[in-house]
N, CA, C and O atoms as a MOPAC input file, in Angstrom:
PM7 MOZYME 1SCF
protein

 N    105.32400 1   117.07000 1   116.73700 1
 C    105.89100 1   117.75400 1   117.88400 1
 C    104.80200 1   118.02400 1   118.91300 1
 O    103.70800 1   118.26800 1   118.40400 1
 N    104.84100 1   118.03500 1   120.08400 1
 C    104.20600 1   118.34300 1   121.07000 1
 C    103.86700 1   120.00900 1   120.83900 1
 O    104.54300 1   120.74100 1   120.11600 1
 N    102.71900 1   120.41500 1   121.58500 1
 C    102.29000 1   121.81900 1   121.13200 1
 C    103.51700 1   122.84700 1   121.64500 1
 O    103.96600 1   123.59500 1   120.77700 1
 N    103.81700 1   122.89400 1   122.34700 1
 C    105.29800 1   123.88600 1   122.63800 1
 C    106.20400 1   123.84400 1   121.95700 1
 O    106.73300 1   124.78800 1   121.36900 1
 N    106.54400 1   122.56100 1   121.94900 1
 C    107.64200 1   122.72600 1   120.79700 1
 C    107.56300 1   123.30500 1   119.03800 1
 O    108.27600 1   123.99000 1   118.30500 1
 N    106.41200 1   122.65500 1   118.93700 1
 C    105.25500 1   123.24400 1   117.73900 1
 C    105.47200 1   124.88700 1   117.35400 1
 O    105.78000 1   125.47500 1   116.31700 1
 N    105.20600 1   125.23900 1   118.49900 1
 C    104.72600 1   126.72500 1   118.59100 1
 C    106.30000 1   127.71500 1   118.49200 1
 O    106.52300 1   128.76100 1   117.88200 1
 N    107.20000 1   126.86700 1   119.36600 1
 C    108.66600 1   127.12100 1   119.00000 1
 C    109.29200 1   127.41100 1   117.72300 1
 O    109.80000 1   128.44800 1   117.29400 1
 N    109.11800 1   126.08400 1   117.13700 1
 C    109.68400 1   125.71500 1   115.56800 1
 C    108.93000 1   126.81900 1   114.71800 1
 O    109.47500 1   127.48900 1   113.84100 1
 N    107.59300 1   126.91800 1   115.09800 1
 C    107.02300 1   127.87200 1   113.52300 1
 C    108.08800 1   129.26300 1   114.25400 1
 O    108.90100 1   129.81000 1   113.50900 1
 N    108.01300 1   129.52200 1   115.10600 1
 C    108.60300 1   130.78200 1   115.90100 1
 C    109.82100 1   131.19700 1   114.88600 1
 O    110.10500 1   132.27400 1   114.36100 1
 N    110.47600 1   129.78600 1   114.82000 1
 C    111.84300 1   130.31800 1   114.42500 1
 C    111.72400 1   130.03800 1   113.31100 1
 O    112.64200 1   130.50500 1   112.63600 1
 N    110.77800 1   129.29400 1   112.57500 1
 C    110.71400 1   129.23300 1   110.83900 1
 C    110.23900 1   130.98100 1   110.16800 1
 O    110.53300 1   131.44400 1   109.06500 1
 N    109.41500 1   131.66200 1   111.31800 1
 C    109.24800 1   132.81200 1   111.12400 1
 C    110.69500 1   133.71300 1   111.32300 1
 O    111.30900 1   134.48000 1   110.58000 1
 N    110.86300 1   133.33000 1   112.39600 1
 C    112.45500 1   134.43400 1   112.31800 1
 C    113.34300 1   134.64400 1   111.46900 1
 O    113.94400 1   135.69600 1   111.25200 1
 N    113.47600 1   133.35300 1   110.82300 1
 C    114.60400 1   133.25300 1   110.02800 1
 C    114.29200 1   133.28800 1   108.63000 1
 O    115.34500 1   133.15700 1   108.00500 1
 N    113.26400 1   133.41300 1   107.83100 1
 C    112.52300 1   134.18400 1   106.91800 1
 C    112.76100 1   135.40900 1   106.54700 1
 O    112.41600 1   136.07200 1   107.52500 1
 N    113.14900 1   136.14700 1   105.71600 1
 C    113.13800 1   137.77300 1   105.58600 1
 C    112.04500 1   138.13300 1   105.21500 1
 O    111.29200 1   137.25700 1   104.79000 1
 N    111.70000 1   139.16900 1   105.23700 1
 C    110.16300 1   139.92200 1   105.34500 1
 C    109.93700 1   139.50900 1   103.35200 1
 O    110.76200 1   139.66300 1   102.45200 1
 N    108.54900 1   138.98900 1   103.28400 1
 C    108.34500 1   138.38300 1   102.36800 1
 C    108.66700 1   136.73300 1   101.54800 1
 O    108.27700 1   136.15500 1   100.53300 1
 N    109.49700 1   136.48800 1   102.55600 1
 C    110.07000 1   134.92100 1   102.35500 1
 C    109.00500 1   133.97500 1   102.22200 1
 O    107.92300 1   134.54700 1   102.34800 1
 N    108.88600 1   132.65100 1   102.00000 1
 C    108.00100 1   131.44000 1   101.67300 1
 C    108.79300 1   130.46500 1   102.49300 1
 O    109.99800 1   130.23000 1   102.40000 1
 N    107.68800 1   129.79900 1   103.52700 1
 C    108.12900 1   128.37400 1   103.70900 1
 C    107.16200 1   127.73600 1   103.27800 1
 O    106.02500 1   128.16400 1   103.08000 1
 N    107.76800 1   126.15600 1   103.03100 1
 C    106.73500 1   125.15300 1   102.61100 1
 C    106.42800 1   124.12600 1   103.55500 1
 O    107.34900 1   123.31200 1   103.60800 1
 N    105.60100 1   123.89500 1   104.22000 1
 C    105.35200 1   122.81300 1   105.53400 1
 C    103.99900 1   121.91200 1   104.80900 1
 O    102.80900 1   122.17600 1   104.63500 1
 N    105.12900 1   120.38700 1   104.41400 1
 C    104.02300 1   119.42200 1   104.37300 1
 C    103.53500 1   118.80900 1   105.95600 1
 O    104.16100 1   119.32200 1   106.88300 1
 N    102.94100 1   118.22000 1   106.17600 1
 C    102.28800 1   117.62400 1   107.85000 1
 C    101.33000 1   116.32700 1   107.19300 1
 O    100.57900 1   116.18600 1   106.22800 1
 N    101.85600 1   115.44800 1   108.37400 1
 C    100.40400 1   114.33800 1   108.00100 1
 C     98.94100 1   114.59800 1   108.29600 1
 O     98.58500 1   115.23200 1   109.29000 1
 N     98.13800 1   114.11100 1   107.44200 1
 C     96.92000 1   114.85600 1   107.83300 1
 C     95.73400 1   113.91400 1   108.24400 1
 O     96.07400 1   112.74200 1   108.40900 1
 N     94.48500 1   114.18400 1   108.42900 1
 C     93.27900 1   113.37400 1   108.81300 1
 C     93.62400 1   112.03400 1   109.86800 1
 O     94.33700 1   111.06900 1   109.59200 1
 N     92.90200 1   112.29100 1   111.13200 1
 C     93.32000 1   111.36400 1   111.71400 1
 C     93.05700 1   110.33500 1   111.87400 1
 O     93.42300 1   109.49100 1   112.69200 1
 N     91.99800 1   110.34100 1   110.62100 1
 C     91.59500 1   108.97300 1   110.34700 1
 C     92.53400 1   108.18300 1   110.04600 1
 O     92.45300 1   107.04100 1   110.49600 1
 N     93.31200 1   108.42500 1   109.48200 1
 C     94.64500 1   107.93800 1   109.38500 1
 C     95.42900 1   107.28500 1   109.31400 1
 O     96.06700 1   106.63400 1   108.48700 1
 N     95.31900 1   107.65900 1   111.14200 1
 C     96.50100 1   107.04500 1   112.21200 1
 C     96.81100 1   105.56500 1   111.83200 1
 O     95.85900 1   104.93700 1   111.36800 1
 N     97.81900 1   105.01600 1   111.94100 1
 C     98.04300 1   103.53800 1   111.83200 1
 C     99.19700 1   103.06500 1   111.85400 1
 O    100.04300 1   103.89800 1   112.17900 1
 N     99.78500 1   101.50400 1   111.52100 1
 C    101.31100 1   101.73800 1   111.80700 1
 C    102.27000 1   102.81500 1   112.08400 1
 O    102.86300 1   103.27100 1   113.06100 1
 N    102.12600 1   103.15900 1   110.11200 1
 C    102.34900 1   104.50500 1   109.93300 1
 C    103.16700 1   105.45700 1   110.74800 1
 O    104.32600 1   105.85100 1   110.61800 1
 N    101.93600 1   105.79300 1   111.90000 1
 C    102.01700 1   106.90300 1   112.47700 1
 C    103.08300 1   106.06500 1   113.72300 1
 O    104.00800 1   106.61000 1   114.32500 1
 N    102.74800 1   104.99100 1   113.83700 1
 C    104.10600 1   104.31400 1   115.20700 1
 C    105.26900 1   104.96200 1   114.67200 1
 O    105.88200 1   105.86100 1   115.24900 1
 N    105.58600 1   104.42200 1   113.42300 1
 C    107.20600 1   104.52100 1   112.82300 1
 C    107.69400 1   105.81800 1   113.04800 1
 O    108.68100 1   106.13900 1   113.70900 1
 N    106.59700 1   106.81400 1   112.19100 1
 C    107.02900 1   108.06000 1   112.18700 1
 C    107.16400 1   108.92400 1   113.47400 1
 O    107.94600 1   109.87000 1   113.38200 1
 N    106.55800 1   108.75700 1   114.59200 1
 C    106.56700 1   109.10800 1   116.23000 1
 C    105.28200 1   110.15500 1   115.83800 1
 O    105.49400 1   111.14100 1   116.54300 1
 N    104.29200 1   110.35200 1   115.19800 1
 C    103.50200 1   111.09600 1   115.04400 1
 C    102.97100 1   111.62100 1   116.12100 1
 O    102.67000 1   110.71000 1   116.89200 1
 N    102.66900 1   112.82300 1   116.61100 1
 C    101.69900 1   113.20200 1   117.84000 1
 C    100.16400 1   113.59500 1   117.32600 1
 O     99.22200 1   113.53200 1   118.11600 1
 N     99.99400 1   113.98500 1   116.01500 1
 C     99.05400 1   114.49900 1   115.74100 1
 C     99.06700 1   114.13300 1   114.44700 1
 O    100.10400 1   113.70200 1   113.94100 1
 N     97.66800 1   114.28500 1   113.59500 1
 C     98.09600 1   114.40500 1   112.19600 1
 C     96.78200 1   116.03500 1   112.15000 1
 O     96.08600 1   116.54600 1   113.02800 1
 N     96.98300 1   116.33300 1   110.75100 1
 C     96.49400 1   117.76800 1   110.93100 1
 C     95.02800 1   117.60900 1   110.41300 1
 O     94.50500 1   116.57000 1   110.00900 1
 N     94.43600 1   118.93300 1   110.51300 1
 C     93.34200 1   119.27700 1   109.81000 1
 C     93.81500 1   121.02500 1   109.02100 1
 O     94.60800 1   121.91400 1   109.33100 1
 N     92.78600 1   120.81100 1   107.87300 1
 C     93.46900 1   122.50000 1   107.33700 1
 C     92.91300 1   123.81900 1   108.44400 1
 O     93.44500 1   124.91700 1   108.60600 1
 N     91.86600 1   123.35300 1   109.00000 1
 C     91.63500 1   124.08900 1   110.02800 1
 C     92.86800 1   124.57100 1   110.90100 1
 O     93.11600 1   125.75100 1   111.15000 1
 N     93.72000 1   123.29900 1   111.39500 1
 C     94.81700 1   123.19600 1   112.31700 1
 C     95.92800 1   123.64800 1   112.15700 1
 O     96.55400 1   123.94600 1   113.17300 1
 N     96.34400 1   123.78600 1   111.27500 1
 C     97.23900 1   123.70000 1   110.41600 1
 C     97.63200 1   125.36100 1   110.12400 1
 O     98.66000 1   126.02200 1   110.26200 1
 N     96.14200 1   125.67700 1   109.61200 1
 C     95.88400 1   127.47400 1   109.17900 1
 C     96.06000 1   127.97000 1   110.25300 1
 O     96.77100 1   128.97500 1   110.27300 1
 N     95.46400 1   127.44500 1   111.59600 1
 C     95.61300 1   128.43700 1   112.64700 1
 C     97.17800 1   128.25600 1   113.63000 1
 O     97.68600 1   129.00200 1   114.46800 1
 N     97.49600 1   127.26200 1   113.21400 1
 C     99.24500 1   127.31800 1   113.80800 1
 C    100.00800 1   128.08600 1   113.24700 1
 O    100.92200 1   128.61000 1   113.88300 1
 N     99.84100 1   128.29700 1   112.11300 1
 C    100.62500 1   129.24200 1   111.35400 1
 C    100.23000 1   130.61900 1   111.25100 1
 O    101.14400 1   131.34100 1   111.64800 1
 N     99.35100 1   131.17900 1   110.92000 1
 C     98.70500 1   132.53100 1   111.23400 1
 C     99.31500 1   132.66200 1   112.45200 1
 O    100.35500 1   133.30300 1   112.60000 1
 N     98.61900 1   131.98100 1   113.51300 1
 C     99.22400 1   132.32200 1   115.10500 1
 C    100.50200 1   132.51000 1   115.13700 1
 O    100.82400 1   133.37600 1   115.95200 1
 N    101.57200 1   131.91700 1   114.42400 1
 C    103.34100 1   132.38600 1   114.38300 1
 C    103.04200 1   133.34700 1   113.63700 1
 O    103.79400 1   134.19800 1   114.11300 1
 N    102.26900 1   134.07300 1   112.46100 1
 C    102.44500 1   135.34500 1   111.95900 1
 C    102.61800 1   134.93300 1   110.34600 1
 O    103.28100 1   135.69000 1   109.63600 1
 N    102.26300 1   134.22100 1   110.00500 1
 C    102.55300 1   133.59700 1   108.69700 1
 C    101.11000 1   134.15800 1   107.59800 1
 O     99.99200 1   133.99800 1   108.08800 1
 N    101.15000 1   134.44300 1   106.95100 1
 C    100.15900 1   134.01100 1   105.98300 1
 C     99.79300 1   133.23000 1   104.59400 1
 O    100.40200 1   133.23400 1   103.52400 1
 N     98.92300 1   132.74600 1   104.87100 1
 C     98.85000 1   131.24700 1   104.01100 1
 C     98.62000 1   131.78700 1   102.62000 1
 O     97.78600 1   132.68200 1   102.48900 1
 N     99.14800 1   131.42200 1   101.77500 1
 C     99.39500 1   131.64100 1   100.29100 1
 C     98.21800 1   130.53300 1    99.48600 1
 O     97.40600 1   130.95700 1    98.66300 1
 N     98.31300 1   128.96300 1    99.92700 1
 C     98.01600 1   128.00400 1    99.08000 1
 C     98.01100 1   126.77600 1   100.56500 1
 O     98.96900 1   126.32200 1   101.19000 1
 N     96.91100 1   126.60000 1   100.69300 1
 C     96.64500 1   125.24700 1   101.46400 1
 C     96.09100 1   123.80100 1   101.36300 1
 O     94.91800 1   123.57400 1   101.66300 1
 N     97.14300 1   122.57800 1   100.83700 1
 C     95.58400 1   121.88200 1   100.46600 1
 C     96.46900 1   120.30300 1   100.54300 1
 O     97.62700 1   119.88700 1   100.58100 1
 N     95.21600 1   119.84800 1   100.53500 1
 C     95.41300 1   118.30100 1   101.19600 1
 C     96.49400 1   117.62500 1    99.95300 1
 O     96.68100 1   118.36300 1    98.98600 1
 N     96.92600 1   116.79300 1    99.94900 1
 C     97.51600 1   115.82900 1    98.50100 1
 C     97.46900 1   114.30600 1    99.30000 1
 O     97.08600 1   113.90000 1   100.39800 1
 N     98.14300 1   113.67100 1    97.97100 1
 C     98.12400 1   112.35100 1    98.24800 1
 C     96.38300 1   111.87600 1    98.01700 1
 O     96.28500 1   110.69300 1    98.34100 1
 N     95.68700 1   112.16900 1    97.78300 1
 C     94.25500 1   111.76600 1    97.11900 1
 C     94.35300 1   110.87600 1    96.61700 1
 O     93.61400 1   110.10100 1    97.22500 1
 N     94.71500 1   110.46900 1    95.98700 1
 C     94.73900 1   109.15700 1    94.48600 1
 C     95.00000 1   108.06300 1    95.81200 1
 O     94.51300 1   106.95500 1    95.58800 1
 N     95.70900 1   108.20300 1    97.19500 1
 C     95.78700 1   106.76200 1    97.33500 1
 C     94.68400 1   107.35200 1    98.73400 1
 O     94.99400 1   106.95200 1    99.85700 1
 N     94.24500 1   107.68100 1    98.68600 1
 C     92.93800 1   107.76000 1   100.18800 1
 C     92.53600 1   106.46400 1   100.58700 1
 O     93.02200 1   105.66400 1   101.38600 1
 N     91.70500 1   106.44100 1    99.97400 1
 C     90.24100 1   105.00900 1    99.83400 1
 C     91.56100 1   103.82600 1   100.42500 1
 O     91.33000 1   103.29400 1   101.51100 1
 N     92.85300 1   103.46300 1    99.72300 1
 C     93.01900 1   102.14900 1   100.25000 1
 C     94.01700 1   102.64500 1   101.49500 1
 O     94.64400 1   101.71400 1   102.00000 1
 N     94.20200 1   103.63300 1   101.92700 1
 C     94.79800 1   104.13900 1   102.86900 1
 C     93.86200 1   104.22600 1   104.04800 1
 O     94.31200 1   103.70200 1   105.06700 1
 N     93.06600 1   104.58500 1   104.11100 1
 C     91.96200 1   104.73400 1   105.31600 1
 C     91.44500 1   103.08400 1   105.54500 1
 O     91.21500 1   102.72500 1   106.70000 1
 N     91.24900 1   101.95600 1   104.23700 1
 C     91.10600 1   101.07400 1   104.52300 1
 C     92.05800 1   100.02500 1   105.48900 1
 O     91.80600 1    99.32400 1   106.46900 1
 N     93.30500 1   100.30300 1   104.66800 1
 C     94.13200 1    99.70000 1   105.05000 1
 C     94.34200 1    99.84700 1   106.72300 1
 O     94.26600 1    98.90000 1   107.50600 1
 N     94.63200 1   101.29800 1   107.10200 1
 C     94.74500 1   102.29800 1   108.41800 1
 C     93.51500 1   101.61800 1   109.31800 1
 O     93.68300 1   101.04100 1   110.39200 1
 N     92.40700 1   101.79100 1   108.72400 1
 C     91.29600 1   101.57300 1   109.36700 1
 C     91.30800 1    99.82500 1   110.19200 1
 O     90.81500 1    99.61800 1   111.30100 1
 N     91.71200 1    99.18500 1   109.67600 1
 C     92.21200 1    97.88100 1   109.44700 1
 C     93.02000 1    97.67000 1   111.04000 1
 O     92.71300 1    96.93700 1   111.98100 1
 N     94.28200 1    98.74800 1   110.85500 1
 C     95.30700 1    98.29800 1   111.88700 1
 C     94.80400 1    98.94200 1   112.95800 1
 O     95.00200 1    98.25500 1   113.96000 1
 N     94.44200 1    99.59100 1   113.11700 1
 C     93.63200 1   100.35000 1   114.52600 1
 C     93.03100 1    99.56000 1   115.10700 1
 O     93.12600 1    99.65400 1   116.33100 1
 N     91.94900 1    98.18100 1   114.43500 1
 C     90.71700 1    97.30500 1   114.94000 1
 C     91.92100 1    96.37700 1   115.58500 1
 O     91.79500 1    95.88600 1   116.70700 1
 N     92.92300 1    96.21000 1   114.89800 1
 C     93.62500 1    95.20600 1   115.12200 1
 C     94.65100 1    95.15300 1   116.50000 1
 O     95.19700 1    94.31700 1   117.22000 1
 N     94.51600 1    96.72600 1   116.34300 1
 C     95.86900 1    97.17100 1   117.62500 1
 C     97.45900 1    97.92600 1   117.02100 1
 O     98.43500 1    97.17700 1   116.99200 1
 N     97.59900 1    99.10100 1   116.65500 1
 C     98.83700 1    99.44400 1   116.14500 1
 C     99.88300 1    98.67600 1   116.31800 1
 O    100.11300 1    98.67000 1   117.52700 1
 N    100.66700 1    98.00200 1   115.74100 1
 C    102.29200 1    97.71900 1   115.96700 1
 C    103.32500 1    98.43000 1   116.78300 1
 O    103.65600 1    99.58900 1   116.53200 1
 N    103.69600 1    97.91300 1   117.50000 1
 C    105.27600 1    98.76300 1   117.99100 1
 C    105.95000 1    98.88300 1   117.02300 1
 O    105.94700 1    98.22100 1   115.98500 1
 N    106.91400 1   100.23700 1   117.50400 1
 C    107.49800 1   100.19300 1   116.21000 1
 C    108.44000 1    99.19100 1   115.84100 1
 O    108.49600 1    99.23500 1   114.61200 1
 N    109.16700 1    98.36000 1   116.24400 1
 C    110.09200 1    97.53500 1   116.00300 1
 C    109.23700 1    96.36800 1   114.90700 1
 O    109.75700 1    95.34400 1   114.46500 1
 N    107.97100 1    96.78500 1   114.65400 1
 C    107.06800 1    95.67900 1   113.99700 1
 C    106.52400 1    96.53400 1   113.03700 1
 O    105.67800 1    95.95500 1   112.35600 1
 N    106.70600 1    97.72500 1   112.73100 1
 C    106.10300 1    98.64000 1   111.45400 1
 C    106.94500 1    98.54000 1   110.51800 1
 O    106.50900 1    98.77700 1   109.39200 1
 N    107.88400 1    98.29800 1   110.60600 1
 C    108.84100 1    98.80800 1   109.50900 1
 C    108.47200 1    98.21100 1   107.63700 1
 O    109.05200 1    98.39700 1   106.56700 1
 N    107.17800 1    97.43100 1   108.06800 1
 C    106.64500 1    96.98600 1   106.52700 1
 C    105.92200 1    98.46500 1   105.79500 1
 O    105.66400 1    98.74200 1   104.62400 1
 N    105.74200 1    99.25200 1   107.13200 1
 C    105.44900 1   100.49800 1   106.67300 1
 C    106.05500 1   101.64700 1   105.31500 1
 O    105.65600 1   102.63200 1   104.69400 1
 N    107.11100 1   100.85400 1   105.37900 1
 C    108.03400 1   101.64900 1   104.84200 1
 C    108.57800 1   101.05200 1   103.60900 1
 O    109.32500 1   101.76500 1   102.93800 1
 N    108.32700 1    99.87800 1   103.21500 1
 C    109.02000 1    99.01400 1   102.10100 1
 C    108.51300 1    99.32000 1   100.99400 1
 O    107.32600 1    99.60900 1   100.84000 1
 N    109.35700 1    99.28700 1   100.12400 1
 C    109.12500 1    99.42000 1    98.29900 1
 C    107.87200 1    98.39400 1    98.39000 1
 O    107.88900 1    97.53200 1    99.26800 1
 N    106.90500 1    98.47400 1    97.58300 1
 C    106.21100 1    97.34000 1    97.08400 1
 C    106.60500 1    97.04500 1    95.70700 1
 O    107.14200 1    97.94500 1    95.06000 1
 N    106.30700 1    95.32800 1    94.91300 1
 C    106.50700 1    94.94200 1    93.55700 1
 C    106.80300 1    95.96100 1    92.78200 1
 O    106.23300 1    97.03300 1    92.98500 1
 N    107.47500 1    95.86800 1    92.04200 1
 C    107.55600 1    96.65100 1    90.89200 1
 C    106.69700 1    97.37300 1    89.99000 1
 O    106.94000 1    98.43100 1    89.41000 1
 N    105.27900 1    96.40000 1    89.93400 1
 C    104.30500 1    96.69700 1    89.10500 1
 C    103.23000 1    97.35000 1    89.89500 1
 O    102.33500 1    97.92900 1    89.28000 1
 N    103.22200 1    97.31500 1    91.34300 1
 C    102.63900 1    97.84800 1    92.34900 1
 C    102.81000 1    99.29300 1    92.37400 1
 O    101.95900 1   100.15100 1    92.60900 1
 N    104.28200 1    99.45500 1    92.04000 1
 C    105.40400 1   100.80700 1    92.58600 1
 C    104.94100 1   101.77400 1    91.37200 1
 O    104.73600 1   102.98500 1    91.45900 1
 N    104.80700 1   100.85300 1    90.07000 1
 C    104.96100 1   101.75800 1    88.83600 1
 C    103.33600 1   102.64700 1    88.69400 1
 O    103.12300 1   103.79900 1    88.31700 1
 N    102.35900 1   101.56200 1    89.16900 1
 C    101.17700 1   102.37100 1    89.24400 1
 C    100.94000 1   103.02300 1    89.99100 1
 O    100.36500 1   104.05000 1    89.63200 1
 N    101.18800 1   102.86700 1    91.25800 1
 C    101.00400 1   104.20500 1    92.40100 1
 C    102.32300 1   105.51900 1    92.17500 1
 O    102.16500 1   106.59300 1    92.75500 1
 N    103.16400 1   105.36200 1    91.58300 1
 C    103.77800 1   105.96800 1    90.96700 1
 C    102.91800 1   107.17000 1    89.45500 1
 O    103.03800 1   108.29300 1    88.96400 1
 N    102.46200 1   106.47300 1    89.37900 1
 C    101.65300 1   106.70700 1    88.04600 1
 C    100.10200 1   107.49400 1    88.26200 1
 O     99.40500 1   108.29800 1    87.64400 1
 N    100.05700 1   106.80700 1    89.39600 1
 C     98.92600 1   107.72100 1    89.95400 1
 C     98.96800 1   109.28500 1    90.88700 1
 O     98.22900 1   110.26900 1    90.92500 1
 N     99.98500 1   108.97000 1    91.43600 1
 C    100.88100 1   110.48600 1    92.14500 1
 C    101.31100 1   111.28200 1    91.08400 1
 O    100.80800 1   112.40500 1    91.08000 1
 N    102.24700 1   110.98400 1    90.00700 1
 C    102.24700 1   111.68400 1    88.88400 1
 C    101.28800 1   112.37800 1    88.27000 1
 O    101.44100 1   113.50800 1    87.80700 1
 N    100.01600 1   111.56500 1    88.23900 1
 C     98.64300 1   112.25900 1    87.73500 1
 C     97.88600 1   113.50000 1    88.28200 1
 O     97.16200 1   114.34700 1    87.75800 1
 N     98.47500 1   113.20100 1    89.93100 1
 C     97.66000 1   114.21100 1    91.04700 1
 C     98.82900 1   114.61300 1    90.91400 1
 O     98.56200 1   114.95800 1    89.76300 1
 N     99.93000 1   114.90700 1    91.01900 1
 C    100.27800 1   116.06200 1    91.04800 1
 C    100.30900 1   116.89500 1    89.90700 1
 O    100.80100 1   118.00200 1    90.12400 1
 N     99.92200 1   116.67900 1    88.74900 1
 C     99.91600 1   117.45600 1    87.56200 1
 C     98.31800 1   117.95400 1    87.89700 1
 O     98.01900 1   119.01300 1    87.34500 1
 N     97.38200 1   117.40100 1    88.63100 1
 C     96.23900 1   117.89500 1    88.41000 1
 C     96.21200 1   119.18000 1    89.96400 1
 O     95.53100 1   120.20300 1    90.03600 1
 N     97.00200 1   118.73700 1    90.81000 1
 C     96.81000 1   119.51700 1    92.10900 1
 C     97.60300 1   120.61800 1    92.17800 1
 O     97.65300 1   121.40200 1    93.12600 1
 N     98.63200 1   120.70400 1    90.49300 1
 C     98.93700 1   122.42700 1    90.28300 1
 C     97.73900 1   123.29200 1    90.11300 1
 O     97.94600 1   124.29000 1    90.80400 1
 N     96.70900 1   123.37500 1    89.58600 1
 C     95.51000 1   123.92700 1    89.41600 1
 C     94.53400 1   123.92500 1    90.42400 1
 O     94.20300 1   125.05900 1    90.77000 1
 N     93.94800 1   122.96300 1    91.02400 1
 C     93.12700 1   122.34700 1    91.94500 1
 C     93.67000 1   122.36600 1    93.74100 1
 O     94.84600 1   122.73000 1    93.71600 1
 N     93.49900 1   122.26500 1    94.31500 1
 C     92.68200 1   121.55400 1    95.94600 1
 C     92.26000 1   120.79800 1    95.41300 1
 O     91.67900 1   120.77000 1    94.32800 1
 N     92.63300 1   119.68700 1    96.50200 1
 C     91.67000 1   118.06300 1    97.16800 1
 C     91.71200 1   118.67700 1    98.56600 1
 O     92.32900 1   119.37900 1    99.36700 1
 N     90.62100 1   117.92400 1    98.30900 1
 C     89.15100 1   118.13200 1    99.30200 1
 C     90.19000 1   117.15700 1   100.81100 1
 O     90.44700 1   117.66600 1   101.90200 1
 N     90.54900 1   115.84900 1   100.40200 1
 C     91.41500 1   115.30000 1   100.85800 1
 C     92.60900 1   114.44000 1   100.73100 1
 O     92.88300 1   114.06700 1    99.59100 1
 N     93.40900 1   114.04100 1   101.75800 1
 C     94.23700 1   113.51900 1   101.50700 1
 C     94.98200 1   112.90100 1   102.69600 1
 O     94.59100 1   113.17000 1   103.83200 1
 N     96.03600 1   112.08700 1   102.50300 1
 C     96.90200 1   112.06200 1   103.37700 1
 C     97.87800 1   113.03100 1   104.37400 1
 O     97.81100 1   112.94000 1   105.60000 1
 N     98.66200 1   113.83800 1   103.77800 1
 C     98.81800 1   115.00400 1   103.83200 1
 C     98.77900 1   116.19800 1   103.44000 1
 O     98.56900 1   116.45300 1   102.25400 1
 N     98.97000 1   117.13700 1   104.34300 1
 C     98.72700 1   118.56400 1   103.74900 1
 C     99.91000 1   119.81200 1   103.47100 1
 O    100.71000 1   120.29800 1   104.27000 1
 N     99.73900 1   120.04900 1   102.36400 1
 C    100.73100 1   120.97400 1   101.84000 1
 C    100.61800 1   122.55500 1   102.02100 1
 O     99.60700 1   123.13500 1   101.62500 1
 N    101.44900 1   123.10200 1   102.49900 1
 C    101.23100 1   124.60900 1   102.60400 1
 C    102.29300 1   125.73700 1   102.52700 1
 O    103.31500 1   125.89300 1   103.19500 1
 N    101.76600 1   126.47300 1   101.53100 1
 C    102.89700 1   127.81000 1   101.11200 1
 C    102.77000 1   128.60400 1   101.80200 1
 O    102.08900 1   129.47900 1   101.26700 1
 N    103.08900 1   128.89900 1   102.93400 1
 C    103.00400 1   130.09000 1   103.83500 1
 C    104.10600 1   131.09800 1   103.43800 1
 O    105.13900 1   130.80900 1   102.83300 1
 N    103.79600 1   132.12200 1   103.79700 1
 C    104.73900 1   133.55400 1   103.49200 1
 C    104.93700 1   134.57400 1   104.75000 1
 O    103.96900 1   135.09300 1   105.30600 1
 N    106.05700 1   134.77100 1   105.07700 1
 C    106.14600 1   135.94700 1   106.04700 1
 C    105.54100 1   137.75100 1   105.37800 1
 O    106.14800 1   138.51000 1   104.62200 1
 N    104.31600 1   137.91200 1   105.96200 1
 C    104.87700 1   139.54300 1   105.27900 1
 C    105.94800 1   140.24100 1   105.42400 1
 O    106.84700 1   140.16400 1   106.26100 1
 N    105.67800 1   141.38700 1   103.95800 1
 C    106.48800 1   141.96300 1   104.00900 1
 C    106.53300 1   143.06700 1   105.44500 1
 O    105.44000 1   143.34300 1   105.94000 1
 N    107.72100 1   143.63400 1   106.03900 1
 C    107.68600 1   144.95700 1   106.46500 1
 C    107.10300 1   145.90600 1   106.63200 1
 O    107.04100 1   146.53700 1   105.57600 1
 N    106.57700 1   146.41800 1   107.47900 1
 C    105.44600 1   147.88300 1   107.38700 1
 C    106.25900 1   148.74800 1   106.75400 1
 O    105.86800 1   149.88500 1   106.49200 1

């Protein structure tokens, strides 16, 4: 979203919260990133936890649990990303490989590897990731 509208939406994710409520806001993150990807999805930004912490505080939120995920696929994600940027992003009418199942045996291990991080990123923060996950909470009431 563009920053106004941004600033809108947390507005009313705060309003409509009762005093003590939880929202959960995943966001794409590191803009290293950027790539097809980001054509398909209409991305304006992707985040930093820096960015992220202070959009939300600023609506009145306080952050419970902040932290990157998607780790396990970084390295061929930034490669890959890194890749289409040299090359020139796609329109979107030309991303849509962005989005496809891969092989079966492709699917079952990156499957297999998300399974792993997320059993390990109940305990833990990564340092990084693709995107970023965050438990924000309205306080309670004075």
């Amino acid at each position: 979203m563009e920053d106004r509208d941004e600033r809108l939406a947390l507005a009313e994710m705060f309003r409509l919260l009762k005093p003590g409520g939880y929202a959960i806001v995943n966001v794409a993150a590191m803009e290293a990133l950027r790539g097809d990807h980001s054509v398909l999805s209409h991305e304006i930004r992707r985040y930093s936890r820096t960015r992220l912490r202070e959009c939300l505080t600023s609506a009145g939120f306080t952050i419970e649990r902040l932290t990157y995920t998607n780790i396990t696929l970084l390295l061929p994600m930034l490669v890959a990303r890194t890749l289409q940027r040299r090359r020139g992003l796609r329109r979107e009418t030309d991303a849509h490989h962005e989005i496809s199942v891969p092989a079966a045996p492709v699917n079952a291990l990156l499957t297999a590897m998300l399974l792993a991080e997320s059993a390990w990123i109940r305990w833990f923060d990564a340092p990084a990731g693709s995107s970023l996950l965050c438990l924000a909470r309205k306080p309670e009431s004075p």
